[in-house]
C-alpha positions in Angstrom: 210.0 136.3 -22.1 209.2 136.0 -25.9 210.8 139.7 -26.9 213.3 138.2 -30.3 216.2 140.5 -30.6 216.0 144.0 -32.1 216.9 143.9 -35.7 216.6 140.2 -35.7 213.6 139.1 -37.7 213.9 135.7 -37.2 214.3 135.8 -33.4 210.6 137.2 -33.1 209.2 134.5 -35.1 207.8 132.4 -31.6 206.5 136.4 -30.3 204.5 136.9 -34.1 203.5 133.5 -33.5 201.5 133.6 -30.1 199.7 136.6 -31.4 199.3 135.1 -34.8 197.8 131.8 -33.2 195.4 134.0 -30.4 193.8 136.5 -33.6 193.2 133.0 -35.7 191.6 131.7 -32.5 189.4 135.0 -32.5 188.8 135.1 -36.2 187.5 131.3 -36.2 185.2 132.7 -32.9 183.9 134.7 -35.8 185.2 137.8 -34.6 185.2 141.1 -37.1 188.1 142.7 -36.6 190.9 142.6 -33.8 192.3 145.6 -32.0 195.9 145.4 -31.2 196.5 147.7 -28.2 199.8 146.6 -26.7 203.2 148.5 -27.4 205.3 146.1 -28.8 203.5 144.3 -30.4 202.9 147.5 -32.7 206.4 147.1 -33.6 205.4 143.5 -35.4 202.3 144.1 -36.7 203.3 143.4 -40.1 204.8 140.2 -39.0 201.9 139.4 -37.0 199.7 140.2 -40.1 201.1 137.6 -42.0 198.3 135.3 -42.8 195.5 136.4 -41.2 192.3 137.5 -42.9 190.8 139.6 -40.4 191.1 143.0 -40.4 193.6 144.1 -37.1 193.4 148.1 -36.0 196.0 149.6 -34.5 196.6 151.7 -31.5 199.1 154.0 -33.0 197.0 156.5 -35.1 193.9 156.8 -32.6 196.5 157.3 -29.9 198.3 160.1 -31.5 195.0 162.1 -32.4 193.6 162.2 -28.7 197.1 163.8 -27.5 196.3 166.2 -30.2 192.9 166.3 -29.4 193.5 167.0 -25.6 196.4 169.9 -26.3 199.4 167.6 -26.1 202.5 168.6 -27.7 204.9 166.1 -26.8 204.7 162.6 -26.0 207.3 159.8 -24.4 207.1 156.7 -25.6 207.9 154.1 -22.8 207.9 150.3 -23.1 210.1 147.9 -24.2 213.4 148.9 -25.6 211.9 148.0 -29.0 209.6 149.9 -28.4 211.9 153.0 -27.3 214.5 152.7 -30.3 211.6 152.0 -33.0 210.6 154.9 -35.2 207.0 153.3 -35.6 205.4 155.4 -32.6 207.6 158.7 -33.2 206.7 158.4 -36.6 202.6 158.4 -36.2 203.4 161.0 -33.6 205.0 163.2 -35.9 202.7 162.9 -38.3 200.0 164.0 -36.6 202.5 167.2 -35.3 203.3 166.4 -31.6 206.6 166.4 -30.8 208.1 163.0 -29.3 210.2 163.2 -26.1 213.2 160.5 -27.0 214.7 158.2 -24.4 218.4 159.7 -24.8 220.7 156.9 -23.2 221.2 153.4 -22.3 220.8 153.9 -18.9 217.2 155.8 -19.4 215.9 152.8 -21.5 217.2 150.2 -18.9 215.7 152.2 -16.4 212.5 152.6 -17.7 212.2 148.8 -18.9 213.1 148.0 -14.9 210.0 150.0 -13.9 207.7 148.3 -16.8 209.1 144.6 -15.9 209.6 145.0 -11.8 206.7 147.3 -10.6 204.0 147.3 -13.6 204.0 143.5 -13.6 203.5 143.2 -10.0 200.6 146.0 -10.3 202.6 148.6 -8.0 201.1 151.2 -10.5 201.8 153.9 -7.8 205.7 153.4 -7.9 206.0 152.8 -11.4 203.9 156.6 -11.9 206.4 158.2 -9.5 209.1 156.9 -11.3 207.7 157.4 -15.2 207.0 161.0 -13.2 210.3 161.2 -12.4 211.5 160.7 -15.6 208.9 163.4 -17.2 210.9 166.7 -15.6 210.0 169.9 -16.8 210.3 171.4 -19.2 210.1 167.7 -20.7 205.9 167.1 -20.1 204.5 164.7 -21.7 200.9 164.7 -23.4 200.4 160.7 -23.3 202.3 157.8 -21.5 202.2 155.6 -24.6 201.1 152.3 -24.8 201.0 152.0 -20.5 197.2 152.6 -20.1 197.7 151.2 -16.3 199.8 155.0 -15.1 197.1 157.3 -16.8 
């Protein structure tokens, strides 16, 4: 996989690259404007930025109105562990007043990345909704499985 290390800039730089490389491709297409809606690749959209012209939108604020927009109060944020330690998805959660449901422990965020790299990738979506389910016990509902369109 092309995941760097977390807190390690320079370890990303092949990761900010293929995205870097595919928008070019896209903005030379004569594209407009890109729309970035992956999860972790929120985490590095400054990096991925970084020399491109055309206009990228993000997921993250769109995203945390329709929870608000649909009732949500609270919100996991499942993906990578980048994803699950960053503060950029709580953070445009928060902002827009829905409480974020952390991923406490180790364990949890192996756990969850298991499910996202065993069963999403090999499109058992029915296993990896019972186990993000699983995961989700009450009184711990969440309005929005961020960033894993695939279980909604």
């Amino acid at each position: 996989m092309l995941r760097g290390v977390e807190g390690d800039g320079l370890s990303w730089r092949k990761y900010d690259q293929v995205f870097r490389d595919a928008i070019w491709r896209l903005e030379i297409a004569g594209a407009d404007f890109v729309i970035m809606a992956s999860t972790t690749p929120q985490m590095r959209l400054s990096a991925i930025r970084d020399g491109l012209d055309i206009p990228i939108v993000s997921i993250l604020d769109a995203t945390a109105r329709a929870v608000v927009r649909n009732g949500g109060k609270r919100a996991l944020v499942p993906g990578t562990p980048v994803a699950m330690r960053g503060s950029v998805y709580p953070q445009a959660l928060r902002d827009c007043g829905v409480d974020v449901l952390s991923v406490d422990t180790e364990d949890d965020i192996t756990a969850l990345e298991t499910v996202i790299d065993n069963e999403l990738y090999r499109g058992e979506i029915d296993a990896a909704r019972k186990h993000f389910d699983g995961f989700l016990t009450s009184p711990h509902r969440c309005a929005v499985r961020f960033g894993l369109p695939s279980l909604h």
